[in-house]
C-alpha positions as a printed Julia matrix, in Angstrom:
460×3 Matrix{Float64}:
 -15.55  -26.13   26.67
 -16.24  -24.75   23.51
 -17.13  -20.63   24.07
 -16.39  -19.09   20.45
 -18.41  -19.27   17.68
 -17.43  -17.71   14.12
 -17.56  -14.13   15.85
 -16.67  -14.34   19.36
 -18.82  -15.3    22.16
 -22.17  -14.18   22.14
 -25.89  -15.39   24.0
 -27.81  -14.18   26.8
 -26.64  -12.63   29.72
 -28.36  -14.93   32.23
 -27.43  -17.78   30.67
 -24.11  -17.63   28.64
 -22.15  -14.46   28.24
 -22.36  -13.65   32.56
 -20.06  -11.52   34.64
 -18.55  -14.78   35.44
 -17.79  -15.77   31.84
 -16.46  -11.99   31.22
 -14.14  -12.24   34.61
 -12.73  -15.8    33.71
 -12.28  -14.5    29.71
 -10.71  -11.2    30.95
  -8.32  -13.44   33.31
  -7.5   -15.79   29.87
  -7.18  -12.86   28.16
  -4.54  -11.15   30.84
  -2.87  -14.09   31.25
  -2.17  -14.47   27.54
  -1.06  -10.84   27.58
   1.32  -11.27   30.45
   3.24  -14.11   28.77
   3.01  -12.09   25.35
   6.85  -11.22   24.37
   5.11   -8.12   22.52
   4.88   -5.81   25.2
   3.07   -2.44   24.82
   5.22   -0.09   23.47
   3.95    2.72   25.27
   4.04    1.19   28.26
   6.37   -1.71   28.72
   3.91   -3.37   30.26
   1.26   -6.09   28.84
  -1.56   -4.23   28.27
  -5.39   -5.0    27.41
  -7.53   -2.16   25.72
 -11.4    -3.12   26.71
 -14.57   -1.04   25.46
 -18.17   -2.05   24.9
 -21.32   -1.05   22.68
 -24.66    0.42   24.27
 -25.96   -2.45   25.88
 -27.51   -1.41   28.97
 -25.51   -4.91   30.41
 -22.1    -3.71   28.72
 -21.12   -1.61   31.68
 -21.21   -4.5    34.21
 -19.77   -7.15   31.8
 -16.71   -4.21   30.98
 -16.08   -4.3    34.79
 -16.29   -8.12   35.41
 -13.45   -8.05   32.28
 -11.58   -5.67   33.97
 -11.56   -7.66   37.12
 -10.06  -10.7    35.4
  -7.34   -9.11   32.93
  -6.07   -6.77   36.16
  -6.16  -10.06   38.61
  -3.97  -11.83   35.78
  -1.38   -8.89   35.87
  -1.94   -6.99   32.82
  -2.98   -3.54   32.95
  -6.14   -2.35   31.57
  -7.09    1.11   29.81
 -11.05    1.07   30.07
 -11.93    2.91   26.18
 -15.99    3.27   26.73
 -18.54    3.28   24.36
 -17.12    2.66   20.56
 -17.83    0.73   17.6
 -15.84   -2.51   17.44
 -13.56   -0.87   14.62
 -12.43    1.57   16.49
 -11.42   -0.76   20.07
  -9.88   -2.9    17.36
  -8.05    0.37   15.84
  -6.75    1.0    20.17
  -5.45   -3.18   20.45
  -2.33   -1.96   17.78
   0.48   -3.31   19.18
  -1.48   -4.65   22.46
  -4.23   -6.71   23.19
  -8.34   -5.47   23.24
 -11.33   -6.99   24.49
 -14.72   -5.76   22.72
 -18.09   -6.01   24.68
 -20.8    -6.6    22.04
 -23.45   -8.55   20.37
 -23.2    -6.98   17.35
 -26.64   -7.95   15.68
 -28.08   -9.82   18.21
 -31.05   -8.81   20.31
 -30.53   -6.51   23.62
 -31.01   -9.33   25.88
 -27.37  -11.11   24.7
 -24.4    -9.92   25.03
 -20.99  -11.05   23.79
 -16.83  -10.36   24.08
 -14.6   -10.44   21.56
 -10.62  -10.62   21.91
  -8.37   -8.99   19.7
  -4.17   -9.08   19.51
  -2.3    -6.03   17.44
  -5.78   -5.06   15.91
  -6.96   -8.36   14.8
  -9.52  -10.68   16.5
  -7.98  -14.02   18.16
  -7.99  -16.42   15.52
  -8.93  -20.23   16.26
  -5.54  -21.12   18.09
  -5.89  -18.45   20.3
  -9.16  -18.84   21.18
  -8.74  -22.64   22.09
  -5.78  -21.17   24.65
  -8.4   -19.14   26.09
 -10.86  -21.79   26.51
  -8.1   -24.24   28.24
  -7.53  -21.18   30.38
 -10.88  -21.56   31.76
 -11.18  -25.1    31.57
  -8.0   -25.28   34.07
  -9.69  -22.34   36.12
  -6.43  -19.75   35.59
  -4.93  -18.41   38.94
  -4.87  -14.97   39.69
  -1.24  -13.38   40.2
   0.21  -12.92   43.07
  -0.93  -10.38   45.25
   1.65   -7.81   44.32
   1.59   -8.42   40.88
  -1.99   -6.91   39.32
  -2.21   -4.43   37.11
  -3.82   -0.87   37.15
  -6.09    0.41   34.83
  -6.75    4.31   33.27
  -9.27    6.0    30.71
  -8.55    6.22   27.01
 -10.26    7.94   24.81
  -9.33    7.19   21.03
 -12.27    7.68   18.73
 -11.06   10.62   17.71
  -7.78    9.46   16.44
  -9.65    6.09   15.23
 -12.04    8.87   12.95
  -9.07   10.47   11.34
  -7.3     7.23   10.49
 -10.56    6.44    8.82
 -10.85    9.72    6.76
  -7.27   10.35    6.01
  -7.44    6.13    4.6
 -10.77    6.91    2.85
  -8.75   10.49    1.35
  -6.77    7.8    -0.79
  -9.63    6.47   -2.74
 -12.95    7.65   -4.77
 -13.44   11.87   -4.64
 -14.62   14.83   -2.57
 -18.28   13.93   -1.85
 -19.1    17.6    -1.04
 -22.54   17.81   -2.88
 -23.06   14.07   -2.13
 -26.41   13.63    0.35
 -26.26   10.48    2.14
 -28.4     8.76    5.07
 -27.27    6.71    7.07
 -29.48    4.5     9.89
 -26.98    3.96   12.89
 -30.06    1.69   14.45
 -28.79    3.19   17.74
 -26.02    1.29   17.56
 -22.04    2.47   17.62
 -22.24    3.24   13.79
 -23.88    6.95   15.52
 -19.99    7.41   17.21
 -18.08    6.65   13.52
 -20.06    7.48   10.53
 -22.12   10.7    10.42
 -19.17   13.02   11.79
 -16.67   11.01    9.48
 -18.55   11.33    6.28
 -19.65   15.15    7.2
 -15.7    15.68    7.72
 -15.01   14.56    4.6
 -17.52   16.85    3.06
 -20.59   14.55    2.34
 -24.22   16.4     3.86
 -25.43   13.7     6.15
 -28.66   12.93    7.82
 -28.65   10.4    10.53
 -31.32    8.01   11.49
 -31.42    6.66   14.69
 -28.91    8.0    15.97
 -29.11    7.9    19.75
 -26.78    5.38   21.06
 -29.75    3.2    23.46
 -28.93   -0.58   24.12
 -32.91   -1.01   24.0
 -32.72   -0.63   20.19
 -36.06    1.37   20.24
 -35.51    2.52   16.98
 -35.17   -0.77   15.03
 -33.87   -4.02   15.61
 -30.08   -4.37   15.5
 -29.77   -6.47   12.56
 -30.27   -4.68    9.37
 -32.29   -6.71    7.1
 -34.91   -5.67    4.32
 -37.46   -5.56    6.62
 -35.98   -3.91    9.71
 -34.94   -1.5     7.57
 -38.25   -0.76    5.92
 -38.62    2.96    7.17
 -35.43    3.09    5.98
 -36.11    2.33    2.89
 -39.72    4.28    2.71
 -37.59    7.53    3.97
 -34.79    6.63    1.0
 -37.57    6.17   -1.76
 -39.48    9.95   -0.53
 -36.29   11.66   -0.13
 -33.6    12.57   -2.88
 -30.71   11.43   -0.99
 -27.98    9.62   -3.59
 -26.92    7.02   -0.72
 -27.61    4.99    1.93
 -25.57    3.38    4.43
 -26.84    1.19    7.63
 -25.09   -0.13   10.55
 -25.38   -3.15   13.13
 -25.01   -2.59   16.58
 -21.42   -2.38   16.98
 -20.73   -1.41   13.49
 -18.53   -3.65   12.13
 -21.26   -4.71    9.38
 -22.38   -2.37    6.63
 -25.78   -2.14    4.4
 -25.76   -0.07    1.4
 -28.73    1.44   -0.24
 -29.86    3.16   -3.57
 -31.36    6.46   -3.13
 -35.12    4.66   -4.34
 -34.86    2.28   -0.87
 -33.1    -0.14   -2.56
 -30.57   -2.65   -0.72
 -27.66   -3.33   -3.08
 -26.99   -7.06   -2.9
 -23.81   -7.42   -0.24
 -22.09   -9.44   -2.91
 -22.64   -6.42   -5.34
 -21.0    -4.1    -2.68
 -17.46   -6.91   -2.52
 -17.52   -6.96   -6.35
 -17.56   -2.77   -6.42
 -15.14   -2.42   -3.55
 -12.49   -5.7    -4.52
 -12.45   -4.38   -8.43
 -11.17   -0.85   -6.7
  -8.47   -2.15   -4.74
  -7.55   -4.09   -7.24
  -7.27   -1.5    -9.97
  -5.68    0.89   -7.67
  -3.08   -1.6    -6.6
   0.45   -1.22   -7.47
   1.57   -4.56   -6.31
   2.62   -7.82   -8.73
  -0.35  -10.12   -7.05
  -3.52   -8.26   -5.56
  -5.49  -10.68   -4.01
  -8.78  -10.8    -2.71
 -10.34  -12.98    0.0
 -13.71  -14.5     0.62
 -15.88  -16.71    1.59
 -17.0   -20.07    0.08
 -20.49  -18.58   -0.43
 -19.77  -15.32   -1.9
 -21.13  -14.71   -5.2
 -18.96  -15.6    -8.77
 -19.8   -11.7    -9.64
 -16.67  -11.08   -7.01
 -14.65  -13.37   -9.3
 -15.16  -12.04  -12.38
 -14.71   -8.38  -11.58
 -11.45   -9.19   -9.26
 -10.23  -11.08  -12.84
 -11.47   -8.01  -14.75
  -9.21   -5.49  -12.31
  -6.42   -8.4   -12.75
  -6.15   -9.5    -9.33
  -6.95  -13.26   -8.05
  -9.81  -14.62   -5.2
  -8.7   -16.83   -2.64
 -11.54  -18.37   -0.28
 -11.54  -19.36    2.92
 -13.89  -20.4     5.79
 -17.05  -18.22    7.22
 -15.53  -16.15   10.18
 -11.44  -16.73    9.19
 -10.84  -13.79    6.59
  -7.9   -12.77    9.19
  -6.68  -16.81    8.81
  -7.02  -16.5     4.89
  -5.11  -13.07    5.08
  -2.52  -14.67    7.07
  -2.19  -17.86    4.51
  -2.59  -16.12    1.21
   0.11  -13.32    2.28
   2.58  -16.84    3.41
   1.75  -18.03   -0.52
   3.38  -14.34   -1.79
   0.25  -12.87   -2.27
  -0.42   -9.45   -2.11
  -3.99   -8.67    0.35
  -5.72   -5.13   -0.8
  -8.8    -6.49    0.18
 -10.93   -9.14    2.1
 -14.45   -9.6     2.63
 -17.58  -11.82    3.68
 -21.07  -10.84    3.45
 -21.5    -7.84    5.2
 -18.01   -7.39    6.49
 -14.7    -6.12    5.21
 -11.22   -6.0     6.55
  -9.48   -2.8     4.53
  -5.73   -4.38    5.03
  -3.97   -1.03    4.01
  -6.05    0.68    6.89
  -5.91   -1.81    9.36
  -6.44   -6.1    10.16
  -9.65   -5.7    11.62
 -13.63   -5.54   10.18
 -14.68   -2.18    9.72
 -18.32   -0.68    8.45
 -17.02    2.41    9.14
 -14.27    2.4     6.87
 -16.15    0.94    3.96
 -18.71    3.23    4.61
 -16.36    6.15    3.86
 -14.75    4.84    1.19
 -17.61    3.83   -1.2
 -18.89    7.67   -0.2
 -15.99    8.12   -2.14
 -16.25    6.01   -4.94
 -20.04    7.27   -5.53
 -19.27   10.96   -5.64
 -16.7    10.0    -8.33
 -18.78    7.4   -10.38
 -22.22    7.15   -8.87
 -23.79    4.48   -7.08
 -25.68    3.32  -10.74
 -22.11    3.54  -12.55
 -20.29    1.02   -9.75
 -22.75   -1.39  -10.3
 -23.15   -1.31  -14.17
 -20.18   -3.68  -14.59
 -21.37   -6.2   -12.22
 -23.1    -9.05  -13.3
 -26.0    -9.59  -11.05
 -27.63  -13.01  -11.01
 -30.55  -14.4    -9.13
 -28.86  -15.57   -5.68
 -30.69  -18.4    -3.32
 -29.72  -19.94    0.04
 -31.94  -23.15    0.93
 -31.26  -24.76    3.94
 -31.82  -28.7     4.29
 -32.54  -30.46    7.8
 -29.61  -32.79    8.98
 -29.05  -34.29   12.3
 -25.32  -33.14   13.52
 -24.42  -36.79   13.42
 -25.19  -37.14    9.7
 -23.33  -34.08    8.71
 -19.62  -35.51    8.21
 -21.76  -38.61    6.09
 -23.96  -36.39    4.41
 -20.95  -33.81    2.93
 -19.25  -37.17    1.97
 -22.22  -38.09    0.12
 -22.61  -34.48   -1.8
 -18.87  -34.71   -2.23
 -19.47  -37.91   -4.37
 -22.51  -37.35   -6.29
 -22.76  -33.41   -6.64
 -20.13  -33.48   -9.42
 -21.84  -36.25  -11.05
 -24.78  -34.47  -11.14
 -22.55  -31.97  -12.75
 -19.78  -33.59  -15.01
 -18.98  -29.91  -16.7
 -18.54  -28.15  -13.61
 -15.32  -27.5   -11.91
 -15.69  -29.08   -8.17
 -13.95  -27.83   -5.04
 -13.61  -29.72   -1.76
 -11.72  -26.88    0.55
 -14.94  -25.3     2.53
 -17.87  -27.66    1.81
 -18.4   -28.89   -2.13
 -18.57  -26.07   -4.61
 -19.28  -26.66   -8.33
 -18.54  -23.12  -10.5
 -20.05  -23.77  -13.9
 -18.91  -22.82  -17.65
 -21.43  -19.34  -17.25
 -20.11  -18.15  -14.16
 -23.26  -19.46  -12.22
 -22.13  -21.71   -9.25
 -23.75  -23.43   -6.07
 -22.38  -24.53   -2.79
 -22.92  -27.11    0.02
 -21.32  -27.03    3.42
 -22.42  -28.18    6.43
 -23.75  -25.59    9.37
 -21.46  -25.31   12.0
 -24.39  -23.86   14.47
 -27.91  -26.07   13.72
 -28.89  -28.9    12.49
 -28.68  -27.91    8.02
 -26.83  -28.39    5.41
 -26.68  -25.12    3.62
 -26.89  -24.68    0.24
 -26.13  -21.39   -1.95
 -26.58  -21.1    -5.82
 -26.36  -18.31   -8.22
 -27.6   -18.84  -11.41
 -29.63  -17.05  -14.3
 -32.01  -20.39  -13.62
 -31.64  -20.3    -9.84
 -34.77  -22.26   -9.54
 -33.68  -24.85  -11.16
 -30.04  -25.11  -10.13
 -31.36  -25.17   -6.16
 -34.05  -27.49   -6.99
 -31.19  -30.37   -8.55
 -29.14  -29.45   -5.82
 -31.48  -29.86   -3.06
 -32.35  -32.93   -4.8
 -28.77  -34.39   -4.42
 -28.09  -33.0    -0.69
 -31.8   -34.67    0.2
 -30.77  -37.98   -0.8
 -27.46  -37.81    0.68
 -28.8   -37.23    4.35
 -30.91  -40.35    3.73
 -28.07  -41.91    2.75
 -26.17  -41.02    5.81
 -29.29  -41.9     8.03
């Protein structure tokens, strides 16, 4: 049984993410917690945080997890609503389970599972998965858990502020909007930017699981009002939120949506600078942009990459090398190590509130080197994907003799300019993706597709 996907188990709640799946995950998840030697140190006990975003199906699924991780012997402390950043923030030093979608539409649902603040990475998940493969047992009769309320949003706000303190300056003046899309960025942002001093309107800013206000996922054109509200307003910021608020959009105060690779290259270039370690490194993704690179190089720190949906695996690995973590990041989503293991909107929402009041939004960006960006996606069967990246792996750098090839995540080929491109297979549908940045993106993606192309026939 394979449940997780690159973000935790998500899908429709008829079909996939049911309160069966939440009580047999909740009993995995209890069960793992029970033969944890890291006890809760409050407690003594093994313990297992749970909360949920505004889904109108949340409630039910946050019982049916409740069910399991009590029948497995664990206690549970039942959180509520909150953004995933702040049940992440409550699963210090025990275990959490997060009811959300995040971006998907109100009909899904998912659960996420998280261990001292960070979410399960790939071994743990697999353990869950056998769990429920070899239908886990509920403890004996005299052994289940109890359960009680929590409430710690308010202590997960104040870690956020007092972190976000450390950087940037006092944003009193600053005007920013920020679009909450309903979602659980309404419970974290607006009260922790007006706290530190910023004047905030909100947008959306209900918490409905209906999403009446816009769909959850913020793209350019969900967030069109947005944006036409942004470009008729004088606000110097904008900031939007998924559903659950891990993910973060940032705006210019015309409507514009500042590339997410822009937003890394501003934020890693901070840390970096403000580091006062031998080795700051930064990790990413294979398809984040070469802007990230050259700023991180600027700040003198280092990039390490690793795999889409891992950046607590390449945390792990490039901390085991000696290196020094200040900051980590795929599109959209950043873990803020010195604050905390997990993915938090919230937090980089705060900060770069910050870092504009000090330089402004148009002064970040001036060092970045922005190049046209592309992502082309070529149809492959799933049983021509391991043939087809063998293919691309062969004839992609002699397509390219003067770039520099990597083989780690896919085949990526980073070129004398700084432009690269990158080819990986998709671990969800049927493409091969492609990304390129290049001042000629056109024609870089149209060579490229050219090579991937032939190399599915090839593998046909």
């Amino acid at each position: 049984m394979e449940l997780f996907g690159t973000a935790g188990i998500r899908g429709s709640v008829r079909e996939r993410v049911t309160p069966e799946l939440a009580l047999a995950v909740g009993r995995a998840v209890g069960a793992d917690a029970v033969e944890s030697k890291d006890a809760d140190a409050t407690t003594g006990s093994a313990t297992v945080v749970i909360a949920r975003d505004g889904r109108t199906t949340g409630d039910a699924l946050a019982a049916a997890t409740q069910a399991g991780v009590e029948s497995a012997g664990a206690d549970v402390r039942r959180a509520g609503v909150l953004p995933t950043p702040a049940l992440a923030y409550a699963s210090r030093g025990r275990y959490g389970v997060m009811l959300t979608a995040s971006h998907n539409p109100p009909a899904d649902n998912g659960i996420k599972a998280f261990v001292d603040g960070q979410e399960y990475d790939s071994d743990r998940e697999s353990g869950v998965e056998a769990r429920i493969d070899d239908g886990e047992p509920p403890a004996a009769w005299d052994a289940w858990g109890g359960s009680e309320r929590v409430s710690p949003l308010s202590d997960y706000r104040e870690s956020v502020r007092s972190y976000a303190r450390e950087h940037g300056s006092d944003p009193t003046g600053l005007d920013v909007a920020v679009d909450c899309g309903t979602g659980m960025g309404a419970l974290g942002t607006p009260a922790v930017l007006r706290d530190l001093g910023a004047g905030v309107v909100t947008l959306n800013g209900q918490v409905d699981g209906h999403f009446p206000g816009r769909e959850s996922k913020p793209t350019p054109e969900s967030l069109g009002d947005f944006r036409r509200f942004l470009a008729e307003t004088g606000f110097d910021l904008g900031i939007a939120h998924d559903g659950d608020a891990d993910r973060i959009v940032v705006l210019g105060g015309d409507g514009e949506i500042v590339h997410e690779d822009t937003v890394v290259a501003i934020l890693a270039e901070h840390f970096v600078r403000a580091a006062t370690v031998a080795d700051p490194v930064v990790v990413t993704t294979p398809n984040a942009s070469g802007r990230i690179d050259e700023r991180v190089a600027a700040a003198g720190g280092r990039v390490e990459r690793v795999r889409l949906g891992a950046l607590h695996e390449g945390i792990a690995a490039a901390r085991g090398a000696g290196g020094d973590v200040v900051f980590a990041a795929e599109p959209w989503k950043h873990v803020h190590p010195a604050h905390g293991g997990w993915i938090d909107g919230v937090a980089s929402a705060a900060v770069l509130t910050r870092l504009v009041a000090a330089e402004g939004l148009d002064g970040l960006r001036a060092p970045v080197t922005e190049r046209p960006y592309r992502k082309v996606s070529v149809s492959c069967p799933d049983d021509r994907k391991a043939a087809a990246m063998e293919g691309v792996a062969e004839a992609l750098p002699e397509r390219f003799p003067d770039a520099d090839a990597d083989f780690e995540h896919g085949v990526r080929a980073e070129f004398p300019d700084g432009s690269w491109t990158l080819v990986r297979p998709s671990g969800t549908e049927p493409y091969v993706r492609l990304y390129a940045e290049a001042d000629d993106v056109e024609t870089l993606v149209a060579a490229v597709t050219e090579v991937v192309a032939g190399a599915v026939d090839d593998a046909g």
